[in-house]
VMD Tcl script that draws the C-alpha trace (Angstrom):
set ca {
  {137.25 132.11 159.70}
  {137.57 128.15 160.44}
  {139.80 126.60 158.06}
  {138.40 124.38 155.53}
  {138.76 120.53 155.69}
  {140.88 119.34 152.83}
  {139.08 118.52 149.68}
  {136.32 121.09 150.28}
  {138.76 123.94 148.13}
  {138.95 127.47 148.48}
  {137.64 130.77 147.23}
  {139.67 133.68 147.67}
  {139.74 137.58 146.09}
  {143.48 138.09 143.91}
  {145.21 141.12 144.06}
  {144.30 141.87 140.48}
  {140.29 142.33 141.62}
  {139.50 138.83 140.20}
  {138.22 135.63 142.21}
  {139.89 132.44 142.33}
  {138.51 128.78 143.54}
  {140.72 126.49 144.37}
  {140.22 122.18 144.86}
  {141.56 118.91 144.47}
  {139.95 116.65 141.30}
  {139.65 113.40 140.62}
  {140.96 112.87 136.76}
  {139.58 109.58 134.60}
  {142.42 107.68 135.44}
  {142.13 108.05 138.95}
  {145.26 111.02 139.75}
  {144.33 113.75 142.24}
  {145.01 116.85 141.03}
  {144.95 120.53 142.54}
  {142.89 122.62 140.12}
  {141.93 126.43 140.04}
  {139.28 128.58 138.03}
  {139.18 132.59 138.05}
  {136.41 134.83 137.49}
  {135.55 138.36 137.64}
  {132.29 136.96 139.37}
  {132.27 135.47 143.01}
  {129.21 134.13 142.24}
  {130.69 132.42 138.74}
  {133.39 130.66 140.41}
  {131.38 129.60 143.45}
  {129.11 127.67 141.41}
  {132.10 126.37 139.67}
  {133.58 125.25 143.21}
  {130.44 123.51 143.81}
  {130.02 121.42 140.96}
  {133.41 119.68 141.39}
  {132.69 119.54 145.11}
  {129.69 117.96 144.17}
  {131.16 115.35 141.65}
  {133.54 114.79 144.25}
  {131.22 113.81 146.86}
  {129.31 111.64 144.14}
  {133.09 110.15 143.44}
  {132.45 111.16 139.76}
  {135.74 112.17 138.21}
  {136.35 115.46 136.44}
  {137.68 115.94 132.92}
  {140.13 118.95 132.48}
  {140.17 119.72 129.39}
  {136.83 120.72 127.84}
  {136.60 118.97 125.00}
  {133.67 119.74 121.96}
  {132.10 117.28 119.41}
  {134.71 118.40 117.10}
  {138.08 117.79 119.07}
  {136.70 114.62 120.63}
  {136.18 112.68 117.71}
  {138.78 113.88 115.92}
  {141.08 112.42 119.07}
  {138.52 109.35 118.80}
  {139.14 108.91 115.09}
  {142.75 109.56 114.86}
  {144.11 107.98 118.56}
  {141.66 105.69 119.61}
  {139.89 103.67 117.37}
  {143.15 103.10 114.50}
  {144.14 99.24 115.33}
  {140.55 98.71 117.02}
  {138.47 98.31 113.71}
  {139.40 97.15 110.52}
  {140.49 100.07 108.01}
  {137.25 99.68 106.04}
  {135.05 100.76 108.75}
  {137.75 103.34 110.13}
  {137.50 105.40 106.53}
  {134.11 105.36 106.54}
  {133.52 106.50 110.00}
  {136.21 109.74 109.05}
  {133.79 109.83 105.99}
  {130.42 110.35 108.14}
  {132.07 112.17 110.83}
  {133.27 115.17 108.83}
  {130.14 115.22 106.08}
  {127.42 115.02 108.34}
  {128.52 114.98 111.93}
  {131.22 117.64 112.70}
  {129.66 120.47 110.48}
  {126.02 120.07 112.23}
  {127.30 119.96 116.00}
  {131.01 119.73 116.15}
  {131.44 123.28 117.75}
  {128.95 122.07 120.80}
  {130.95 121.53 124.64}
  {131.05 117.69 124.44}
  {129.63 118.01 128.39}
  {126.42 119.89 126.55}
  {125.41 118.44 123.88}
  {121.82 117.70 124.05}
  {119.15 114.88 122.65}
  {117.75 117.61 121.29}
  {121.14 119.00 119.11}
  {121.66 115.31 118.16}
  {118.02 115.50 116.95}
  {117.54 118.93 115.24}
  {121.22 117.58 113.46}
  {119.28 114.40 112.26}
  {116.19 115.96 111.38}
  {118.29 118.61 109.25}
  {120.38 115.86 107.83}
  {116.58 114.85 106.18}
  {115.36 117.96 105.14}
  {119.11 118.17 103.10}
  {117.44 115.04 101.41}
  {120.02 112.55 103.32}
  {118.77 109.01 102.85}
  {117.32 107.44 106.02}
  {120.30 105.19 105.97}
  {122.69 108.08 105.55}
  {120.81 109.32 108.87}
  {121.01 105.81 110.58}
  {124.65 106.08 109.89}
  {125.06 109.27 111.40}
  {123.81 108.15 114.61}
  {125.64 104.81 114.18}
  {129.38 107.03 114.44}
  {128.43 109.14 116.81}
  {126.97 106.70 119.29}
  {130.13 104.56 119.35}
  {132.26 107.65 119.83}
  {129.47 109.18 122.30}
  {129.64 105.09 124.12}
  {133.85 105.56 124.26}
  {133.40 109.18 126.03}
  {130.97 107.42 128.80}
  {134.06 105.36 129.28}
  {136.40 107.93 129.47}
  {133.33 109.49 132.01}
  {133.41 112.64 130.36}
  {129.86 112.28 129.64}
  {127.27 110.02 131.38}
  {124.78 109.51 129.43}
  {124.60 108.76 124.96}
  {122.29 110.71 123.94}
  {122.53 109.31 120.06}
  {120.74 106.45 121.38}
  {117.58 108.88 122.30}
  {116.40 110.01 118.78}
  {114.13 109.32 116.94}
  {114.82 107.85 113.46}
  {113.34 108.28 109.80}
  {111.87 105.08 109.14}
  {114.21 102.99 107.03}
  {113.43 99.85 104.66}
  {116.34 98.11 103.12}
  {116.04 97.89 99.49}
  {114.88 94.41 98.52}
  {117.56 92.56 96.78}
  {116.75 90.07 94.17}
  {118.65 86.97 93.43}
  {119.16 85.26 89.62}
  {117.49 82.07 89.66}
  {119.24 78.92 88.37}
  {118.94 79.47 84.66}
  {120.69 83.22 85.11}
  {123.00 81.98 87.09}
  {123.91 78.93 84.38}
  {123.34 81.64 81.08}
  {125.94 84.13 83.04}
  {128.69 81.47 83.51}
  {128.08 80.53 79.89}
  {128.17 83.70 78.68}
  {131.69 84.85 80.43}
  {133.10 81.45 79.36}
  {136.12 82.83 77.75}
  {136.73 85.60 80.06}
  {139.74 85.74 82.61}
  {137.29 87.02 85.20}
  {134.79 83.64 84.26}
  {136.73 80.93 87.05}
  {136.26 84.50 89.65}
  {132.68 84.32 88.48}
  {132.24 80.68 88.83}
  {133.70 80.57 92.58}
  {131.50 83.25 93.60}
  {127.92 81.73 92.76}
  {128.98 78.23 93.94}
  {130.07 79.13 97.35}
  {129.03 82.69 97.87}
  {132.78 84.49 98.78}
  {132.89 88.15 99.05}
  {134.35 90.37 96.45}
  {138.15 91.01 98.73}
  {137.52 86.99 99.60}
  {137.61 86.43 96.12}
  {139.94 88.81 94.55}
  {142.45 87.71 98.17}
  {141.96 83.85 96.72}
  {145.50 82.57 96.13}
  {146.42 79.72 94.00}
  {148.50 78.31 97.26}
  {145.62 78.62 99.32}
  {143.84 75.44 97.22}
  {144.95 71.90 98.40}
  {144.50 70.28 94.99}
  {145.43 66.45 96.81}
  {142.87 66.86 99.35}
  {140.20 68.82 97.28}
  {140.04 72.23 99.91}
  {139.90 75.41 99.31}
  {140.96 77.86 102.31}
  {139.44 81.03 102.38}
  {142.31 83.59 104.76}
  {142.34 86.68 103.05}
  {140.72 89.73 101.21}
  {141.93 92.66 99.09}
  {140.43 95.64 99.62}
  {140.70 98.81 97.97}
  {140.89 101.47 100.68}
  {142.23 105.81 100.68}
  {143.41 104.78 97.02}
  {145.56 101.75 98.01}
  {144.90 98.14 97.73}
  {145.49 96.25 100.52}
  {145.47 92.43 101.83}
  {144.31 92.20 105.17}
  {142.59 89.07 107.04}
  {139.37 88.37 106.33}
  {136.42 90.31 107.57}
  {135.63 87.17 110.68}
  {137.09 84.70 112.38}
  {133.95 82.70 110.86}
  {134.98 84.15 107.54}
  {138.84 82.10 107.82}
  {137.03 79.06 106.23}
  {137.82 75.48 104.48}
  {135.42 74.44 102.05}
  {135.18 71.23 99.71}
  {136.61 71.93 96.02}
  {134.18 70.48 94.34}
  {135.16 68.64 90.51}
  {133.83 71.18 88.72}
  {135.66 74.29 90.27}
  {138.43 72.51 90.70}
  {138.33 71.25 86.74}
  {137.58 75.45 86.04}
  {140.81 76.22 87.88}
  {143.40 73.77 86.63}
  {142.04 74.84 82.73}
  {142.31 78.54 84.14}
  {146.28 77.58 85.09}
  {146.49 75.98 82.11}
  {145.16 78.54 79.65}
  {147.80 81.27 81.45}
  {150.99 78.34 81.12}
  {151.08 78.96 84.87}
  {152.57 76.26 86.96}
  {150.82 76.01 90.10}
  {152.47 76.78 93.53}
  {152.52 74.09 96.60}
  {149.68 74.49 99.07}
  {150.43 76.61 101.24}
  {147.90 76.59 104.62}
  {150.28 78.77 106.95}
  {151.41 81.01 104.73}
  {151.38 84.99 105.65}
  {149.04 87.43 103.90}
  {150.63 88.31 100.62}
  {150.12 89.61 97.08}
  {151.85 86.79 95.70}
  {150.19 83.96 93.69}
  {146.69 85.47 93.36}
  {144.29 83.77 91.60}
  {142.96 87.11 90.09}
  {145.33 89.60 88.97}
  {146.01 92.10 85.93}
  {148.34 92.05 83.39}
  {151.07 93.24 84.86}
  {150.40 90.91 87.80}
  {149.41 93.14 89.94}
  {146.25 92.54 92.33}
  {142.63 93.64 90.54}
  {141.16 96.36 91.79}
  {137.70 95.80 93.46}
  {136.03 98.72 90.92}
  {137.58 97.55 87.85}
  {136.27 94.28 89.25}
  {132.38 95.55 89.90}
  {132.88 97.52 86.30}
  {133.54 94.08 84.24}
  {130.81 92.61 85.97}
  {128.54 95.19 85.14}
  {129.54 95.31 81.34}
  {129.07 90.93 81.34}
  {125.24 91.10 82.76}
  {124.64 93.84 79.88}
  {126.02 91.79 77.44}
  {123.85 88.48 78.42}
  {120.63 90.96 78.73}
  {119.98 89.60 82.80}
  {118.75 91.48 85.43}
  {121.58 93.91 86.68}
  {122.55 93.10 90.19}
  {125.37 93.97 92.08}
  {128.80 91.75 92.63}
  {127.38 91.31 96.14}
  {124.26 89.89 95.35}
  {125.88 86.43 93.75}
  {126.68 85.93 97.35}
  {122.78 86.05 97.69}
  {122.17 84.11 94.53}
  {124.50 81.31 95.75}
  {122.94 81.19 99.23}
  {119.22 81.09 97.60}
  {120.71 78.00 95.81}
  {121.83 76.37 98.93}
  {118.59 76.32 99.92}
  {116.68 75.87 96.94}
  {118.52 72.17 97.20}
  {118.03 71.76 100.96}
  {121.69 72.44 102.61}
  {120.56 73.00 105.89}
  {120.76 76.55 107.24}
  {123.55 75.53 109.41}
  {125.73 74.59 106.88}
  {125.08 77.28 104.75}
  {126.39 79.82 107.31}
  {129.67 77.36 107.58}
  {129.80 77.89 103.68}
  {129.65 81.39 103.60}
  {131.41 82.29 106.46}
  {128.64 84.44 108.64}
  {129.20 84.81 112.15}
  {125.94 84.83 113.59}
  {123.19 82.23 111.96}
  {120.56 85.11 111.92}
  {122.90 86.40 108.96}
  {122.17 83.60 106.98}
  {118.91 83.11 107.97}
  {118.16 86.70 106.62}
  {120.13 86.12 103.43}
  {118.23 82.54 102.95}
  {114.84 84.36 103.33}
  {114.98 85.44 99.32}
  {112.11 84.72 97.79}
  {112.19 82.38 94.70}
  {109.39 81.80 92.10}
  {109.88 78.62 91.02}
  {110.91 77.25 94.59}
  {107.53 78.82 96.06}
  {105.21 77.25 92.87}
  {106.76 73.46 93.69}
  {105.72 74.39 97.37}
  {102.71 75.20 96.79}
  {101.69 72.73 94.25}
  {102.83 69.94 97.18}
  {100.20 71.97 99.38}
  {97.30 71.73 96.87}
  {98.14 68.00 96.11}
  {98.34 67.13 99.88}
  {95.09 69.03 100.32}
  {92.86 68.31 97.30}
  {94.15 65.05 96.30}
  {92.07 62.95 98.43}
  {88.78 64.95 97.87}
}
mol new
graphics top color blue
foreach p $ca { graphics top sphere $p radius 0.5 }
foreach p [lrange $ca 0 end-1] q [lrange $ca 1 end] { graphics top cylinder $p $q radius 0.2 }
display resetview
């Protein structure tokens, strides 16, 4: 028998009745490794022999261990992607991979699975009555971790990306007008959580932006306010981390009027305001918000007092998130220019704003109109 070139491996019959194949592998990171499968069938572990032969020859490397759904993103979630995403969206990924992901298809080869098990998953995931979101999410974790296995060429292909969706709509999200707006600051007046309030519908922070606002982050001389950090409330810890963007690290004019509702703030709580502070590392320390044991708030007690305040003035209920909508319909309800706007509230891409500036408003659309009708009819 002619003796095999090397590379092209080897099948031979063991002394224990069993066959063995024999060949050298390319790994991911690029080590050659001698590797060996046995089978009771010849046929079994010549078909074996030729698919690595055959990824081989294509100069595809080969994965040793075989990894399922399960075990690979459980690696992805605990090894890989800690340090690459903010904690936020690393608890909530855990969160969709082990309700809806792992228990549908997490005992499937990772080198198997199928459009069709990513499918039958989603479609199951609806008839369990999972939102359309819930499913969108679903797809959303598994693609990335699906995308970081194509890198790792264990698989070549993402199937996530091949299924077909329940169609989604975004619930509509209504803005106060003006007059709420006004009525709720009047009506929270003498709260501790009013000046919170009052920052939020002028210049549209997030929740952690605002609850993260320190007093040494406001230049009082220069009339700036410096937007660098967040609290968040994450696995039943608060914690201060940077803010969500590099577009969200912002400086923004303090206007007279905030800046008149924060030195009566400081002076209702005999506090003696700390030196600006522009450079200064993330901290706890000289919040703007914090309990009574000066402590920082907590983002639910935070969305519960706001809740309790719009009940009390008999508006519209809205979420904490949506004065960040109500202050961006405002900015252009007065004509800030869409470009500023996203400066303002610290969005990344313009198309953010854009979407947030699209908000209908009543009264803005009847002095639009009525401009239409008199440039139209007023010369008939």
């Amino acid at each position: 028998m002619p003796r095999r070139d090397n590379g092209e491996g080897t099948i031979f019959k063991r002394k224990d009745g069993r066959w063995c194949a024999k060949v050298h592998i390319t790994l991911p990171n690029g080590e050659i490794k001698r590797v060996a499968t046995v089978k009771k069938d010849r046929a079994a572990v010549k078909a074996q022999l030729e698919e690595w032969l055959d990824r081989n020859k294509k100069r595809l490397p080969i994965v040793e261990e075989n990894w399922t759904v399960k075990a690979y993103m459980t690696r992805w979630l605990e090894d890989v992607m800690p340090g690459r995403i903010r904690l936020g969206t690393m608890l909530r990924y855990r969160d969709i991979a082990y309700q809806y992901i792992i228990p549908s298809i997490g005992s499937i080869p990772l080198k198997d699975l199928s459009v069709r098990h990513v499918q039958n998953a989603a479609d199951n995931l609806t008839k369990r009555g999972v939102s359309a979101n819930g499913v969108l999410k679903f797809r959303r974790v598994l693609s990335s971790c699906l995308t970081r296995a194509m890198r790792e060429e264990i698989v070549f292909r993402n199937v996530a990306q091949l299924i077909e969706l329940p169609k989604y709509t975004s619930k509509k999200i209504t803005p106060w007008t003006l007059e709420q707006a006004e009525l709720f600051l009047r009506e929270t007046k003498d709260h501790r959580f009013h000046i919170a309030y009052a920052i939020m519908l002028t210049y549209g922070l997030r929740k952690g932006e605002m609850l993260g606002l320190r007093w040494s982050d406001i230049d009082f001389t220069n009339n700036l306010i410096y937007i660098r950090q967040q609290v968040n409330f994450l696995d039943g810890t608060i914690h201060i981390n940077d803010v969500k963007t590099e577009a969200g690290r912002r400086t923004l004019p303090l206007i007279p009027e905030i800046k008149q509702e924060l030195l009566d703030t400081a002076a209702q709580k005999g506090l003696e305001i700390p030196l600006f502070d522009p450079e200064g590392l993330l901290s706890s320390h000289n919040l703007i918000m914090v309990t009574s044991k000066n402590t920082p708030i907590g983002p639910n007690n935070f969305r519960r007092s706001f809740h309790e305040h719009i009940a009390q003035a008999g508006l519209p209920r809205i979420t904490v998130h949506t004065m960040r909508h109500t202050a961006a319909t405002l900015l252009k309800n007065i004509g800030v220019p869409v470009k500023d706007a996203q400066l303002i509230l610290g969005h990344a891409d313009i198309s953010t704003t854009l979407a947030v500036y699209q908000h209908g408003d009543e009264k803005a659309q009847k002095t639009a109109l009525a401009a239409v009708g008199a440039a139209l009819y007023g010369a008939l």
